[in-house]
C-alpha positions in Angstrom: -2.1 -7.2 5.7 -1.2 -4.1 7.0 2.1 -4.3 9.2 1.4 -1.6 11.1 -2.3 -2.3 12.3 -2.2 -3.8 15.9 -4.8 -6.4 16.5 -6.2 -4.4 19.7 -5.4 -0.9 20.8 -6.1 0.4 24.3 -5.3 3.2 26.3 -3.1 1.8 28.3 -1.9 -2.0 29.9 -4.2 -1.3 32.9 -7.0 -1.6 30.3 -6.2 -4.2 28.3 -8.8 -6.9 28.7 -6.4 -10.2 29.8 -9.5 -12.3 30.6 -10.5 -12.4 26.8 -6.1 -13.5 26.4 -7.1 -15.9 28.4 -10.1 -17.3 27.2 -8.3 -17.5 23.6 -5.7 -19.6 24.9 -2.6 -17.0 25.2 -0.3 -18.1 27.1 2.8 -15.4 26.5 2.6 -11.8 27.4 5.5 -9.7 26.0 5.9 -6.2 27.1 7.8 -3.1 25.9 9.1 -1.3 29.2 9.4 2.6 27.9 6.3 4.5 27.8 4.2 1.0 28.1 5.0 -0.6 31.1 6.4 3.0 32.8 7.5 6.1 31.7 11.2 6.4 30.8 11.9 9.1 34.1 11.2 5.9 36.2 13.7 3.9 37.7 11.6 2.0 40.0 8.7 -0.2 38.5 5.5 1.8 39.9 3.5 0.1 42.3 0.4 -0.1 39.5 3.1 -2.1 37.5 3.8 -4.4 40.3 0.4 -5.1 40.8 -1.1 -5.5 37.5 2.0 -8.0 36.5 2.1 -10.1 39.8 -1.6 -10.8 38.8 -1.2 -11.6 35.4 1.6 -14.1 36.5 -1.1 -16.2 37.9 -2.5 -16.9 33.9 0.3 -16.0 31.8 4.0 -16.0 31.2 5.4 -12.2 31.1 8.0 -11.4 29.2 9.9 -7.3 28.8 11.4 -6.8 25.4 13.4 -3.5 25.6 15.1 -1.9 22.8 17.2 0.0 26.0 19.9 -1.4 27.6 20.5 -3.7 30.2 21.4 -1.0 33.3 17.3 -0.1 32.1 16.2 -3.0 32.0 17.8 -5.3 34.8 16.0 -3.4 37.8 12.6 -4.0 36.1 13.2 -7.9 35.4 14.6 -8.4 39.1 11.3 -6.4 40.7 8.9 -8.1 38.9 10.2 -11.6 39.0 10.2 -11.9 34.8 12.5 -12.7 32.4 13.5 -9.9 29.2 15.8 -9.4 26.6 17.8 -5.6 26.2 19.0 -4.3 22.7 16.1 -5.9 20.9 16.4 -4.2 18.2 12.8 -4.1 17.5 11.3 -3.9 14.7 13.7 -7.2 14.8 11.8 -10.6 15.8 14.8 -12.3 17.2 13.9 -11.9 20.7 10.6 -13.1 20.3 12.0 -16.3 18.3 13.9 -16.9 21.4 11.4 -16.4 23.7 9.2 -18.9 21.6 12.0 -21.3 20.9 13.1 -21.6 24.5 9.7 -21.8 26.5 8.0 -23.6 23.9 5.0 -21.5 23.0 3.4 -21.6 19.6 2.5 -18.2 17.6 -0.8 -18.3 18.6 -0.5 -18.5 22.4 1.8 -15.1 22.2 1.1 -11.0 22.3 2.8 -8.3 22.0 2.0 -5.2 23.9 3.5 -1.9 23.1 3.5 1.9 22.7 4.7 2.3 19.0 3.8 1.4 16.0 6.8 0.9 14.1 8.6 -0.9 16.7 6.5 -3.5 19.3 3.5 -3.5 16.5 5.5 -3.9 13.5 7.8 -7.0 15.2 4.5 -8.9 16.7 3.0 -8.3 13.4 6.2 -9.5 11.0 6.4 -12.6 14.0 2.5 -13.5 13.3 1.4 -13.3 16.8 -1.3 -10.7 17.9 -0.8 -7.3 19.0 -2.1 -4.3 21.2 -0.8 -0.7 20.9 -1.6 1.4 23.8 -0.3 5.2 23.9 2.7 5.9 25.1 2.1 6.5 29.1 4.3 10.2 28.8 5.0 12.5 26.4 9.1 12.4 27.1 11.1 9.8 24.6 14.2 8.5 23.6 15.6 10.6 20.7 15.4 7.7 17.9 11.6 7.3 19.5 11.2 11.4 18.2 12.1 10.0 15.1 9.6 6.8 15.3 7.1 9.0 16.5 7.1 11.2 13.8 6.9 8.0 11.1 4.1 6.5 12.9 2.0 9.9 13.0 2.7 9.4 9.2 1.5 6.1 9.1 -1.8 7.0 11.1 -2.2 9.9 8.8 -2.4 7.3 5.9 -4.5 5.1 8.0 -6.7 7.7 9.1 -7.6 8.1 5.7 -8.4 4.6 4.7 -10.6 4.3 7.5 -8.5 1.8 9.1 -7.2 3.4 12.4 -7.5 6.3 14.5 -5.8 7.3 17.4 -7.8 7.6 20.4 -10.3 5.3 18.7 -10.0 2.5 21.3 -11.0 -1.5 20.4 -10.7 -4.7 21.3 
């Protein structure tokens, strides 16, 4: 298996097709907030945010996993009416145990949605649930996300030339 390798990459949440979650039985959407649900300049959750998870509450339980703090994280949860967990810690699965452990969702009812590969990929991946990467929504990061950034454009590299994934090479 390769740890790395999300199960579906798009370009970004707003084009992630939730009908075919649904269909599968998923029941548990986890999110990364930073360059996946909105850029890291915002402080407010942008309207298209709002939106697409208010909708998706309807079929699905939403989760945010954050490897940012709580002062991040807090005005996100409280605007959009879901529940996450700050200092993750991801590529650590602990949040997702708890998230599975307390809401009673098995493995196969859960995704993971993120930006990078060797954070939000690697944990859903190590977990056993399915992921989707989408690129990052803005070019600014964190400065430890530099430094993930330039492993996962490694890791792509190596990919790349196995056949096995290619950025920009969107599927389902």
């Amino acid at each position: 298996m390769n740890l790395f390798k999300p199960t579906m990459y798009q370009k970004n949440v707003f084009c992630i097709p939730f009908d075919k979650f649904k269909k599968m039985g998923i029941q548990c959407l986890v999110f990364d907030l930073d360059n996946t649900l909105a850029l890291i300049s915002n402080f407010k959750c942008p309207d298209e945010t709002k939106k697409l998870i208010r909708c998706l509450k309807k079929d699905f339980s939403i989760f945010i996993i954050s490897n940012n703090n709580k002062i991040r994280l807090e005005p996100y949860l409280k605007e959009l009416g879901v529940v996450g967990f700050h200092y993750s810690l991801k590529p650590s699965i602990k949040s997702l145990i708890q998230i599975r452990r307390k809401y009673h969702f098995q493995k196969e009812q859960m995704v993971l949605i993120g930006d990078q590969m060797v954070t939000d990929i690697l944990a859903g991946n190590r977990f056993g649930i399915q992921t989707v990467l989408v690129d990052p929504l803005g070019e600014k990061d964190l400065k430890i996300t530099k430094f993930n950034r330039f492993l996962e454009s490694k890791i792509i590299s190596r990919y790349q030339k196995k056949g096995i994934f290619e950025r920009g090479k969107y599927y389902e």
